[in-house]
C-alpha positions in Angstrom: -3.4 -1.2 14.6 -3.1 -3.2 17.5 -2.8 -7.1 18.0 -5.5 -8.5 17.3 -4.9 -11.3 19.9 -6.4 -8.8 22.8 -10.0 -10.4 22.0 -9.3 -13.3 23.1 -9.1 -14.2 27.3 -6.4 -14.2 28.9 -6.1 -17.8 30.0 -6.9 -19.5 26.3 -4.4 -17.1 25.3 -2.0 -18.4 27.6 -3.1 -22.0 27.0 -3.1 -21.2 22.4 0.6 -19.7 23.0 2.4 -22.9 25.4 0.9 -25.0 22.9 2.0 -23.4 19.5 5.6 -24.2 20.2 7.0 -25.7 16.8 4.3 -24.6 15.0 4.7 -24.0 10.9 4.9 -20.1 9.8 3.5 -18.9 6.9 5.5 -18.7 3.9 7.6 -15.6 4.4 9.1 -14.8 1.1 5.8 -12.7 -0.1 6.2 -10.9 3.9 9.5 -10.1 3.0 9.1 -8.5 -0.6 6.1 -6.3 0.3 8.3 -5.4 3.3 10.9 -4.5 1.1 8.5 -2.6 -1.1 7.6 -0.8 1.6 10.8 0.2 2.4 11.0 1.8 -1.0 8.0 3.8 -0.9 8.3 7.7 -2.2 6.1 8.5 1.0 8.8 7.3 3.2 11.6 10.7 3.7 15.3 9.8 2.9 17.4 9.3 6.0 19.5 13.2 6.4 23.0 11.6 5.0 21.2 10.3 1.8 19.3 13.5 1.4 22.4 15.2 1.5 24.5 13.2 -0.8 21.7 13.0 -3.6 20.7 16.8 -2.9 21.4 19.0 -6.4 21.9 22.4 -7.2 18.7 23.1 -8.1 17.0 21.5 -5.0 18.3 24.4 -2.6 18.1 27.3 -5.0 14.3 29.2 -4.6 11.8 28.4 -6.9 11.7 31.1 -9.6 7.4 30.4 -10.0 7.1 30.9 -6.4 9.7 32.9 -5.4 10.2 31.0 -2.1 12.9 31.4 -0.2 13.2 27.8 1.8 15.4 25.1 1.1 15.2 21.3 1.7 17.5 21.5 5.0 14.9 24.4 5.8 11.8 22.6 5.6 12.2 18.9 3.9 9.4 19.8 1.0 10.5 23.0 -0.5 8.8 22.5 -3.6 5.4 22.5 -2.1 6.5 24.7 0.8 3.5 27.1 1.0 1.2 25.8 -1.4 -2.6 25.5 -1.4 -4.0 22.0 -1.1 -5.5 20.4 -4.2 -9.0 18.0 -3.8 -8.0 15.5 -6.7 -10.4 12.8 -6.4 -11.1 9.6 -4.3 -11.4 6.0 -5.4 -12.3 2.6 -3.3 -11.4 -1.5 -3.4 -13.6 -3.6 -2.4 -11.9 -6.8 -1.3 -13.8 -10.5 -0.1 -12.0 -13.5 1.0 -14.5 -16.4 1.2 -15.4 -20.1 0.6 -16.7 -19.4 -3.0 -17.0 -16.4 -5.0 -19.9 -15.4 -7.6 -19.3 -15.0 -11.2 -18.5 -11.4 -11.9 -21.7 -9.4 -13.6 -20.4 -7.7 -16.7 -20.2 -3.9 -15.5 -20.4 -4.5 -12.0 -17.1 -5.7 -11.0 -15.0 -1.9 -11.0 -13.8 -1.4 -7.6 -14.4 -4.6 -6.1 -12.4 -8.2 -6.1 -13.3 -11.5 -4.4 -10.9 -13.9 -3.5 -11.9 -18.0 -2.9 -10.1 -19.1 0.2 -8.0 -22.8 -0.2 -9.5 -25.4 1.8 -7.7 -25.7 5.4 -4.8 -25.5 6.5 -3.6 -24.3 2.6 -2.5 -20.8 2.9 -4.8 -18.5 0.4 -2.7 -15.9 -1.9 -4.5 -12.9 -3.4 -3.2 -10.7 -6.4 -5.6 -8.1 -8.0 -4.5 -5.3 -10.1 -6.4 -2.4 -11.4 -9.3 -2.7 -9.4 -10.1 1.1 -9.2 -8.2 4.4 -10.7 -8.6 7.8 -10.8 -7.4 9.3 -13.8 -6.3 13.2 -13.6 -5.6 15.8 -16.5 -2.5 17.7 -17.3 -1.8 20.1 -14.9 -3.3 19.8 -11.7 -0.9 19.2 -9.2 2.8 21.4 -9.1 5.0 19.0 -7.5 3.8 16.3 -5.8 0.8 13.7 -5.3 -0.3 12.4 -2.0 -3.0 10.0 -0.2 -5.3 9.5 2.1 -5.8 5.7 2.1 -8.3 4.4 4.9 -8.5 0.7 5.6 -11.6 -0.6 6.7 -11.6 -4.6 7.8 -13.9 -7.1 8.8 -12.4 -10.3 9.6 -13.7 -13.6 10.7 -10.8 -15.8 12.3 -11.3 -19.4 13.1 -10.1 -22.5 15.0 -12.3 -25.8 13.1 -10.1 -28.1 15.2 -12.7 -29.8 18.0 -12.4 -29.2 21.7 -8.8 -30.3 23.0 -7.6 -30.3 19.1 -4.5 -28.3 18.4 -4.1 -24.8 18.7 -3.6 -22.4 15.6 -2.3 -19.2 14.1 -4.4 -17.6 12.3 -3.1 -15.2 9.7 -3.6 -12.3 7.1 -1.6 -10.0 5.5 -2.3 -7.6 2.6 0.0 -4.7 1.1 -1.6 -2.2 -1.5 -0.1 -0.7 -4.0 -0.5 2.1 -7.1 0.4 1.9 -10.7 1.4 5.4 -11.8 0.6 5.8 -15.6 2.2 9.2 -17.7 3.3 9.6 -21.0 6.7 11.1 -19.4 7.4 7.7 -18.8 7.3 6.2 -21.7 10.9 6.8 -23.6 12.0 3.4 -23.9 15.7 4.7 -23.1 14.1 5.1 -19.0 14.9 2.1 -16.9 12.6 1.4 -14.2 15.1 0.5 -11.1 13.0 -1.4 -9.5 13.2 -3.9 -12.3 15.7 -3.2 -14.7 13.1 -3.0 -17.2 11.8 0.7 -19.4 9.3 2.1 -17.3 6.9 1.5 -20.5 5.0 4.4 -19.3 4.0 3.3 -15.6 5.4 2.8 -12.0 4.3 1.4 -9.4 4.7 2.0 -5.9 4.0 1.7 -2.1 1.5 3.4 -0.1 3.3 2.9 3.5 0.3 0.9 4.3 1.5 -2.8 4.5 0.0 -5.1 7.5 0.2 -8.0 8.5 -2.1 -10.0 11.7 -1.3 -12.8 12.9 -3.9 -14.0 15.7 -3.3 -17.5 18.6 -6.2 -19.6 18.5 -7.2 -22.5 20.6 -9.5 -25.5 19.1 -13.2 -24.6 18.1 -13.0 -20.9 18.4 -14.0 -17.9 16.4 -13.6 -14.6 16.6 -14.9 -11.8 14.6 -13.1 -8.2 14.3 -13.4 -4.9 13.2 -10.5 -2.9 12.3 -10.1 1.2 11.0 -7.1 3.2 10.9 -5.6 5.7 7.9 -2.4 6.2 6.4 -1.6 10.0 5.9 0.8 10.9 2.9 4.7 11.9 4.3 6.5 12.5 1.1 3.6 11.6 -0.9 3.4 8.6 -3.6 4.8 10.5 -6.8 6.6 13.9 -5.9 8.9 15.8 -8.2 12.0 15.3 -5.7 11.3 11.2 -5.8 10.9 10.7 -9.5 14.9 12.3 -9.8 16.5 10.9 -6.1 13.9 7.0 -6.4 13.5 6.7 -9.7 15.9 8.4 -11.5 14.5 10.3 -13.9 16.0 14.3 -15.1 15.3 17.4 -13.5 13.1 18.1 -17.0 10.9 15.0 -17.1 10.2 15.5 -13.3 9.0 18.5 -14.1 7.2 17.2 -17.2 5.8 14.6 -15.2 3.2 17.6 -13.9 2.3 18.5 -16.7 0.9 15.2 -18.3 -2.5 13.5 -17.3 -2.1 10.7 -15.1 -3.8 7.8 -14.7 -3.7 6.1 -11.0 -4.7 2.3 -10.7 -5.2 0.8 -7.3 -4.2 -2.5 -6.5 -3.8 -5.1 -3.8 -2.0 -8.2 -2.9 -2.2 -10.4 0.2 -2.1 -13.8 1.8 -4.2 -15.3 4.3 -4.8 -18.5 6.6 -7.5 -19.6 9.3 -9.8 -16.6 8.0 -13.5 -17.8 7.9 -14.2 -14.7 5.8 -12.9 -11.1 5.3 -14.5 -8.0 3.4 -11.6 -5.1 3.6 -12.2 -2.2 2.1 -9.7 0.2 0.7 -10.7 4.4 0.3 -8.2 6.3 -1.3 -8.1 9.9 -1.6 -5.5 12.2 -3.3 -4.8 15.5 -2.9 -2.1 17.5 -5.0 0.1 20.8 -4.6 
């Protein structure tokens, strides 16, 4: 995405940006551990030296089922190296920031979330889990499962300071994540290392979709937006090759892994500051090998 400040004119740019020296950030340890999350993610492709030093036996022998004859140096994915695309189902969030929100309607709440926003200038945190899944059975995917996920955003930004009042940043940031849920994970004697903790049969982990606006206001102005873009799956969100090298399970329960339903729960976490009003929606699509 681009920065979002190119709505506003050149010369109350100029005028916001002089006049914001010294002005407060937002908090940034919550930036800094989604970033690090982020940095985690299965999607992202290990650096060639760690690839290397983590790379096993089995990783650059052929795959007896497939009888391939590519390795990881080869390609980077030989496990799904010549595979057929799986269509494994699609999921959305449905996310409001605003002044109030209504009571939830019993039934009528899966897939969305609404957020009240803190009177001005309080920052507004947002944490909802499990606000849409997909759950798939045993044996549809060989080695790895990957997304699709497709941010849609409608943001209202706003100045209340009157005319000749101070200047602001507005702000918003949100990170998704996924909760992985398989019975593979469930041996209490598998430590999670992103905790410390047994898995207790789930994961959760990044989607490589992390963003964060941050948009130079002058007094009484408003500005509405309109963002799209999508995140296409790299390594993918849970592959056979990140459960051993990320996660550290064995060659067998990565293989396992494939062969158990799982359940994938969508969630989202943010923070935002100036924003009128925001409805971001979140599709999700996942596709297997």
């Amino acid at each position: 995405m681009k920065p979002l400040h190119r709505h506003l004119a050149p010369a109350a740019l100029a005028a916001a940006l002089v006049s914001l020296s010294g002005h407060a950030s937002p908090p940034s340890s919550s930036l800094q551990r989604a970033e690090a999350a982020e940095r985690r993610s299965a999607d992202l492709l290990p650096d060639p030296l760690r690839q290397r030093l983590s790379m096993r036996i089995r990783d650059i022998l052929p795959d007896a089922t497939t009888a391939k004859a590519v390795s990881p140096d080869d390609v980077g994915d030989a496990d799904s190296f010549g595979r057929a695309l799986k269509w494994l189902g699609s999921a959305q969030m449905n996310i409001d920031l605003a002044d109030s929100c209504p009571a939830p309607v019993p039934g009528t709440t899966v897939g969305s979330a609404c957020a009240p926003l803190q009177p001005l200038p309080a920052f507004t945190s947002f944490t909802f889990d499990d606000v849409a899944r997909i759950t798939l059975p045993k044996d549809v995917s060989h080695s790895l499962l990957c997304h699709w996920f497709s941010p849609y955003l409608g943001i209202v930004y706003g100045n209340p300071n009157p005319p000749g009042g101070a200047p602001i940043v507005a702000w918003l940031w949100y990170q998704p994540t996924l909760t992985i849920e398989n019975a593979v994970l469930g041996d209490p004697a598998m430590i999670d290392p992103t905790t410390g903790l047994p898995f207790n049969g789930r994961l959760t982990t990044s989607v490589t979709s992390f963003e964060s606006f941050e948009v130079p206001l002058p007094a009484d102005t408003q500005i509405a937006v309109r963002e799209r873009d999508t995140a296409t799956c790299i390594g993918g969100f849970v592959s056979r090759r990140a459960l051993v090298q990320i996660w550290g399970l064995t060659e067998s329960q990565a293989w396992q892994f494939f062969k158990h339903p799982t359940t994938i729960r969508m969630n989202i976490s943010g923070g935002a500051q100036y924003v009128a009003s925001a409805n971001m929606i979140f599709g999700l699509r996942v596709i297997g090998d």
